[in-house]
C-alpha positions as a Markdown table, in Angstrom:
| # | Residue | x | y | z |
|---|---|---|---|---|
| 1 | Unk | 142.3 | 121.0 | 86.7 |
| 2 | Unk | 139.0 | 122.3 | 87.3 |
| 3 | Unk | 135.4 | 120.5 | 86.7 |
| 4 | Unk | 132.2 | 122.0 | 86.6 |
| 5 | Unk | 128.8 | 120.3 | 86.2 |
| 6 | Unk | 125.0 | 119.9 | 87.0 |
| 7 | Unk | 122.2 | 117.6 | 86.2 |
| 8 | Unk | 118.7 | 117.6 | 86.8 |
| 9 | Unk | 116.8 | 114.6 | 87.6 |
| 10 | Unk | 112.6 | 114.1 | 88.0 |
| 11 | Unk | 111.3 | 110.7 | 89.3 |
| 12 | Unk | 107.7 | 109.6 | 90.0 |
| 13 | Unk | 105.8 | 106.8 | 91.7 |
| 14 | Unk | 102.1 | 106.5 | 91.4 |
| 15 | Unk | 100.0 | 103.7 | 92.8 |
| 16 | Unk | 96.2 | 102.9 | 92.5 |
| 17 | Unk | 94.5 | 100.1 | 94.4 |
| 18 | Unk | 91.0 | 99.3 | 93.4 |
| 19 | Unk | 89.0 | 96.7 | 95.6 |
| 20 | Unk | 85.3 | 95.3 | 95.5 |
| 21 | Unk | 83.0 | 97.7 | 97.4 |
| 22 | Unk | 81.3 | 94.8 | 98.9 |
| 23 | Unk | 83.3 | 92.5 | 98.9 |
| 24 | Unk | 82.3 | 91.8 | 102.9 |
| 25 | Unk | 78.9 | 91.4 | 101.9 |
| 26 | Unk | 77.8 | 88.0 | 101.8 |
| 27 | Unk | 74.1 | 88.0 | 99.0 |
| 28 | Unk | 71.1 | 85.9 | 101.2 |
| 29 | Unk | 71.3 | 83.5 | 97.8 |
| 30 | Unk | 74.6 | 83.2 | 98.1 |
| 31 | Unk | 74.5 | 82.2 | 101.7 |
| 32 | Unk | 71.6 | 79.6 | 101.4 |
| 33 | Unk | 74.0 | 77.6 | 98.6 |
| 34 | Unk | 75.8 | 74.3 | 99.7 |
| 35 | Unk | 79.0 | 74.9 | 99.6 |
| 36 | Unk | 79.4 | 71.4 | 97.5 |
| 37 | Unk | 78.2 | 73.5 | 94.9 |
| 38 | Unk | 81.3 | 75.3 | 94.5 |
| 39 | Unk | 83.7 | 73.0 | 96.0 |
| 40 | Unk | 85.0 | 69.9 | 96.1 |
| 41 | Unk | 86.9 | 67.6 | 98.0 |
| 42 | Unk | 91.0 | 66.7 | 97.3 |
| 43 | Unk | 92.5 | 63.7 | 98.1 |
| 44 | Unk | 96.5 | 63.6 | 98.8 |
| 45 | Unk | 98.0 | 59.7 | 97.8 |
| 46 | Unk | 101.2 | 58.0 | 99.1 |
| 47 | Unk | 101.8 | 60.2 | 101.8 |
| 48 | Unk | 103.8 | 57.4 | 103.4 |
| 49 | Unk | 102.9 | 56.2 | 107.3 |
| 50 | Unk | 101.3 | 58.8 | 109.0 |
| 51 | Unk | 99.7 | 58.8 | 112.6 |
| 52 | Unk | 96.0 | 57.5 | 112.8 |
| 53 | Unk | 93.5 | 60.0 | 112.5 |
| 54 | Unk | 95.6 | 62.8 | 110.4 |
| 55 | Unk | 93.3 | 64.0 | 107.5 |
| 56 | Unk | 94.1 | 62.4 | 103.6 |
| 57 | Unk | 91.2 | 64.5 | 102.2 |
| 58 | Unk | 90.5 | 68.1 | 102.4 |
| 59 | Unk | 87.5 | 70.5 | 100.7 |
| 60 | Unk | 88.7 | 73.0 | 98.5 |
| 61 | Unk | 87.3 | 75.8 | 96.8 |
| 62 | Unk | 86.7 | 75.6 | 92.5 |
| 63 | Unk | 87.4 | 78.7 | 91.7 |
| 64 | Unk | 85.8 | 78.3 | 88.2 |
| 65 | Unk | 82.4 | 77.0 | 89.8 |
| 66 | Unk | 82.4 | 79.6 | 92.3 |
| 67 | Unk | 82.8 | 82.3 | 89.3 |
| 68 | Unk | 79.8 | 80.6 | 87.4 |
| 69 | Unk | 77.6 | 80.8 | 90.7 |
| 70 | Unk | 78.4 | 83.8 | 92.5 |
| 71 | Unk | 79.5 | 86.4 | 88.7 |
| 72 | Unk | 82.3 | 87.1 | 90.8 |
| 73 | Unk | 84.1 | 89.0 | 87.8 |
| 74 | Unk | 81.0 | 91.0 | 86.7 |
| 75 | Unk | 81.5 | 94.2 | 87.8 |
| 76 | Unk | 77.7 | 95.2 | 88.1 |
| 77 | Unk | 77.6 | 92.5 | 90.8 |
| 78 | Unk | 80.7 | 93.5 | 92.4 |
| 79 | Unk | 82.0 | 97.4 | 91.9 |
| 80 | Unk | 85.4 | 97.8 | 91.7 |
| 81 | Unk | 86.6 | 101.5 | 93.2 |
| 82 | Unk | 89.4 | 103.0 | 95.2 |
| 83 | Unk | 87.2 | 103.8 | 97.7 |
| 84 | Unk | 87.6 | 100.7 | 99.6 |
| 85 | Unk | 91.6 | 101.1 | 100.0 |
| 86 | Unk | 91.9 | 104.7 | 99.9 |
| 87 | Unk | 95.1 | 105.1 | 102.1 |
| 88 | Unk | 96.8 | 102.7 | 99.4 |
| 89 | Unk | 95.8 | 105.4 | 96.6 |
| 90 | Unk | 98.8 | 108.0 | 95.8 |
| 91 | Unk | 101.5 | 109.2 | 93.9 |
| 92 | Unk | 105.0 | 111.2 | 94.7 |
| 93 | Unk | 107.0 | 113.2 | 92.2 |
| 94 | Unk | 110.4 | 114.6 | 92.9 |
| 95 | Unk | 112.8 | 116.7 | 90.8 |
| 96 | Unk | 116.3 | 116.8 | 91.8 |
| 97 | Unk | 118.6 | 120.0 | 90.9 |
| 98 | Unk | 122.3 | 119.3 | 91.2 |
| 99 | Unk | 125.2 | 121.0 | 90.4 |
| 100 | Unk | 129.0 | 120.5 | 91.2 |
| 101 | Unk | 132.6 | 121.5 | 91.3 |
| 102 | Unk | 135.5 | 119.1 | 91.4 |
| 103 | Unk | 139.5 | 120.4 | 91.5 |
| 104 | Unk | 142.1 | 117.6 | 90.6 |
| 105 | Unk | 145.3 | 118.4 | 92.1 |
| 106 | Unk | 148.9 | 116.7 | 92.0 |
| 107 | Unk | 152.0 | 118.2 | 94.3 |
| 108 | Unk | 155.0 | 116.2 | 96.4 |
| 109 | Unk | 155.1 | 116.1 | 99.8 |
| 110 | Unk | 158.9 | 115.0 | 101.1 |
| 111 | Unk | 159.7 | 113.6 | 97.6 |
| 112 | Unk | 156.2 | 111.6 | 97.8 |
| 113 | Unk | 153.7 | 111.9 | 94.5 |
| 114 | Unk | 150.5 | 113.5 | 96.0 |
| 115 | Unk | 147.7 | 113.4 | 94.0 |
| 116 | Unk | 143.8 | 113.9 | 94.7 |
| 117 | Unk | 140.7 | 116.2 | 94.4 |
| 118 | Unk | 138.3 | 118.1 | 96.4 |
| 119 | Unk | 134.9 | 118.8 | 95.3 |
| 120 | Unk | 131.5 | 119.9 | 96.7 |
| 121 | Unk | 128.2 | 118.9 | 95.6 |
| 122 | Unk | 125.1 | 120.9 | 96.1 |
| 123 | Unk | 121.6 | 119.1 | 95.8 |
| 124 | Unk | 118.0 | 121.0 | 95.7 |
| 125 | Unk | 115.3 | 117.9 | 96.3 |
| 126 | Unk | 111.4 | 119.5 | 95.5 |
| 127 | Unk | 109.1 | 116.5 | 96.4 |
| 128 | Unk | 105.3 | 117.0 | 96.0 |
| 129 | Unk | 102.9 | 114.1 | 97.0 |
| 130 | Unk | 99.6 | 113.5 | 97.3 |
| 131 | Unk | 97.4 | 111.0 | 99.3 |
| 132 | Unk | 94.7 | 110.5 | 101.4 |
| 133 | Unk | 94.2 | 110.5 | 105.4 |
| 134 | Unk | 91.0 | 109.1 | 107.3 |
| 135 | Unk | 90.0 | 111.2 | 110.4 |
| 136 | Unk | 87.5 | 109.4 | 112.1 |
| 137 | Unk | 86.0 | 107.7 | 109.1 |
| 138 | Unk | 85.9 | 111.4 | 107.1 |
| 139 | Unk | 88.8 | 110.8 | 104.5 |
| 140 | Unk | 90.1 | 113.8 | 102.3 |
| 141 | Unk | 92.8 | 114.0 | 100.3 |
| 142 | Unk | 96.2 | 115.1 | 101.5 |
| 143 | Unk | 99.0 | 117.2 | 99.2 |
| 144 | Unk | 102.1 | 117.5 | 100.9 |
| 145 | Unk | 105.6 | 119.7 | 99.5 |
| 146 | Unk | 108.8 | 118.9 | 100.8 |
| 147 | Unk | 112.0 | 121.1 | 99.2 |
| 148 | Unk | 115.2 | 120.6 | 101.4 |
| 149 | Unk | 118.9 | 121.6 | 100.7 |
| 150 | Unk | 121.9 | 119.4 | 100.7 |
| 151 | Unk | 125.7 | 120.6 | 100.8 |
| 152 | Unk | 128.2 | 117.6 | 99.7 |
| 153 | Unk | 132.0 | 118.4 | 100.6 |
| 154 | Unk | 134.5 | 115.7 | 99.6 |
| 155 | Unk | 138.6 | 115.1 | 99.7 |
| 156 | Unk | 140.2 | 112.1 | 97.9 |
| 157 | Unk | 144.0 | 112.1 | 98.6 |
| 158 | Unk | 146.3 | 109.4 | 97.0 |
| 159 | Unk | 150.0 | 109.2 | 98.4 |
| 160 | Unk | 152.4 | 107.0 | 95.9 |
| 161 | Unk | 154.9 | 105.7 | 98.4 |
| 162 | Unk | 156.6 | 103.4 | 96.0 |
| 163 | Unk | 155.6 | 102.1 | 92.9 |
| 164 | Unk | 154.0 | 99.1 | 94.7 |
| 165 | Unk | 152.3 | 100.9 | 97.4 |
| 166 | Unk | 149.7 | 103.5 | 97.2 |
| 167 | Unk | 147.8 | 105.6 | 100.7 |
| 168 | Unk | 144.4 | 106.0 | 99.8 |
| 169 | Unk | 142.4 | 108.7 | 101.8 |
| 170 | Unk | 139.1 | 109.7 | 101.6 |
| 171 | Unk | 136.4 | 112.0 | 102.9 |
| 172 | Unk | 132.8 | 112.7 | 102.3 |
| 173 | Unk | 129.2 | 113.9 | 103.1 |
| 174 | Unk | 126.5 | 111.9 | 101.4 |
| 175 | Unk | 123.0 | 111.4 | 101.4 |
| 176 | Unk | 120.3 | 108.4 | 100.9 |
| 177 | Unk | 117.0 | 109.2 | 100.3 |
| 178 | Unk | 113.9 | 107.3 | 100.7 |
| 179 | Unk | 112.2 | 105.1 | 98.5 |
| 180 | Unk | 109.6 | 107.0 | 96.9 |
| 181 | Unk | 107.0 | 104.6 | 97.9 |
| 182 | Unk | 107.7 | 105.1 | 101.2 |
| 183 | Unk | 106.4 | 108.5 | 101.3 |
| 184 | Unk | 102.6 | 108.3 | 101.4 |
| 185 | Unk | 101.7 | 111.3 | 103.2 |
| 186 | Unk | 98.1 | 109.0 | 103.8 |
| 187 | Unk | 97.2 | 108.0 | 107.3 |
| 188 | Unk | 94.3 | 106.9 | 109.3 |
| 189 | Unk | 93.6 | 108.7 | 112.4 |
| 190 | Unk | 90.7 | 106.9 | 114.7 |
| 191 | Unk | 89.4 | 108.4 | 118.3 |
| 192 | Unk | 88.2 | 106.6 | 121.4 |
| 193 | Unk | 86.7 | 107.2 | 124.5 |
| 194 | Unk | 84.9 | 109.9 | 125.5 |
């Protein structure tokens, strides 16, 4: 018996990272506060017998005070833009072409039952992604194609020595392919020396 098929598959990953532009930048008003005036301190109770000297009370940001005083979610006073994590900016899109032919087969081989199939597979991957690489501070973005071919042979054999006792046999090629988050064609390239 003969079996014919194909499918066609397209997948897609896209990721955008936006960060505060200055978000290094510490204001001259900021830096002149106290920082009581946007923390506080904690206290930890009943921590049972512990050496002389270890710390009970610790300072700790308030996040809600520290949003009142510094308008850390106003985006005039702090830009938010990809520009700041460019190399964690891109997207990959992939279309997979398959098609395959499978032929079952039953015979006897001393009086044995043989049964089984052999098929082969054949896969056309066209991957297309875009990110974007840093060359000494300069960054442009960075397409990249990929289109590859993959031929997939395989031979399933099934031997019924009794009723109670089957020989399985099998071969095959296959292939894995990566995570499409792990193909950000983005880098960072840097020089030193003279």
């Amino acid at each position: 018996k003969l079996k014919v098929g194909g499918e066609l598959q397209r997948f897609g990953f896209k990721t955008d990272l936006v960060r505060r532009t200055n978000e290094s930048a510490i204001p001259a008003a900021v830096a002149a506060l106290s920082p009581s005036q946007y923390g506080q301190l904690v206290s930890i109770q009943g921590l049972g017998d512990l050496p002389a000297g270890t710390p009970r009370t610790w300072a700790v940001p308030s996040l809600s005070s520290a949003a009142s005083l510094f308008n850390l979610y106003d985006p005039a006073a702090f830009p938010l833009d990809i520009s700041a994590a460019l190399t964690s900016n891109f997207r990959v899109e992939e279309k997979d072409t398959a098609a395959f032919t499978q032929l079952d087969w039953t015979t006897e081989l001393f009086t044995i039952p043989l049964r089984g199939n052999v098929g082969v597979r054949w896969v056309h991957t066209n991957q297309h992604a875009t990110g974007w690489t840093s060359v000494a501070g300069t960054f442009a973005q960075t397409p990249v194609d990929n289109t590859y071919n993959d031929v997939l042979p395989s031979l399933n054999v099934v031997a019924e020595v009794t009723q109670d006792l089957q020989i399985r046999a099998s071969a095959a090629k296959v292939m894995s392919r990566a995570d499409l988050q792990q193909l950000n064609p983005g880098a960072a390239v840097s020089f030193a020396g003279n």
